[in-house]
N, C-alpha and C positions, 0 to 999 in steps of 0.2 A: 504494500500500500504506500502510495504515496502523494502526498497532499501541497500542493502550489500554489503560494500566494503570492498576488501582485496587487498594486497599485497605491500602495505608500508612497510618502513622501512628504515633502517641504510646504506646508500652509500657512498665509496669515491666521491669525484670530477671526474668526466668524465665517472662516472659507469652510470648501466642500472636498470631500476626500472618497472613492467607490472603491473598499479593497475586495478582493475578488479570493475565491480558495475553489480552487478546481481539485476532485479527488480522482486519484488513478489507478489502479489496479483492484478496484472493490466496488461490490453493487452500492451505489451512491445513495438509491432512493431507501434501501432498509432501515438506514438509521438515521438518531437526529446529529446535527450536526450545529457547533458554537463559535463564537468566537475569546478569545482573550487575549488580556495586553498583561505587558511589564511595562510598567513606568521604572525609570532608572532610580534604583535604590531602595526599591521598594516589592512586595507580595505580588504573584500574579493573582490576575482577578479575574473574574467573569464578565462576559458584557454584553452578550445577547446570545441566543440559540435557538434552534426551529427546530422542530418534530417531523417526522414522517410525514404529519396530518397539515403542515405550516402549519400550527399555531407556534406564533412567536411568545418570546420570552424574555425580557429585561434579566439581566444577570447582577444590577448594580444600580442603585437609586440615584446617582448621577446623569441617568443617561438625557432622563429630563425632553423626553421625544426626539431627541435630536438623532440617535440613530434607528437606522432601519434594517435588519435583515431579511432575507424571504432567498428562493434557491430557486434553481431551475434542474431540475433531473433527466430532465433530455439532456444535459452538458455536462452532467456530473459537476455542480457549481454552485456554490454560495456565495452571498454577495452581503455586504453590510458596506449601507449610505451612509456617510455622518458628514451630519452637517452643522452650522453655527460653532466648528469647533474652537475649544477652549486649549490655553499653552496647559493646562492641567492632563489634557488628551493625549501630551505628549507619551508613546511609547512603542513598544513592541508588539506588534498584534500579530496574535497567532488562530489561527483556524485547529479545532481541535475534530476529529471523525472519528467515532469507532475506538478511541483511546490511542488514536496516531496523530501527531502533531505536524502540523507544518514547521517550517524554515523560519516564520516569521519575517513580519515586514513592519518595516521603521517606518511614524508617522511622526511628525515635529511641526508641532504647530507654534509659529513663530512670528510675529514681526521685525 
């Protein structure tokens, strides 16, 4: 199994960021799939995940609507929107499937 995330990177405060986790080698739709960050220095945390059924799911009472997951299983692919991000958002964010982890991808929300 293995799981590929893209689309981190360099944001003002209040910009928009779509990171992407395509899964590979594993039936993508059987199970739910999440997302998590590291901020530098600190716990990794939870911060969204979807079910089989898409019901979503906040992982973290910050998230404050600003992010959105949902998936497409024709692609093998999970997607989390975040928008109005905060220099707090700053981290690692990792797609978690199955109890295999992504590469993680750097998001730095910055002025």
């Amino acid at each position: 199994v293995r799981l590929e995330e893209s689309g981190g990177g360099v944001v003002q405060p209040g910009g928009s960021l779509r990171l992407s986790c395509t899964v590979l080698g594993f039936t993508f739709e059987d199970y739910a799939i999440g997302w998590f960050r590291q901020a530098p220095g600190k716990e990794y945390e939870g911060v969204s995940c979807i079910s089989i059924r898409d019901r979503s799911k906040d992982l973290r009472d910050g998230n404050e609507g600003r992010f959105t997951i949902w998936r497409e299983n024709a692609k093998s692919t999970a997607y989390l929107q975040m928008n109005n991000l905060k220099p707090e958002d700053t981290a690692v964010y990792y797609c978690k499937h199955r109890g295999a982890w992504g590469q993680g991808t750097q998001v730095t929300v910055s002025s």
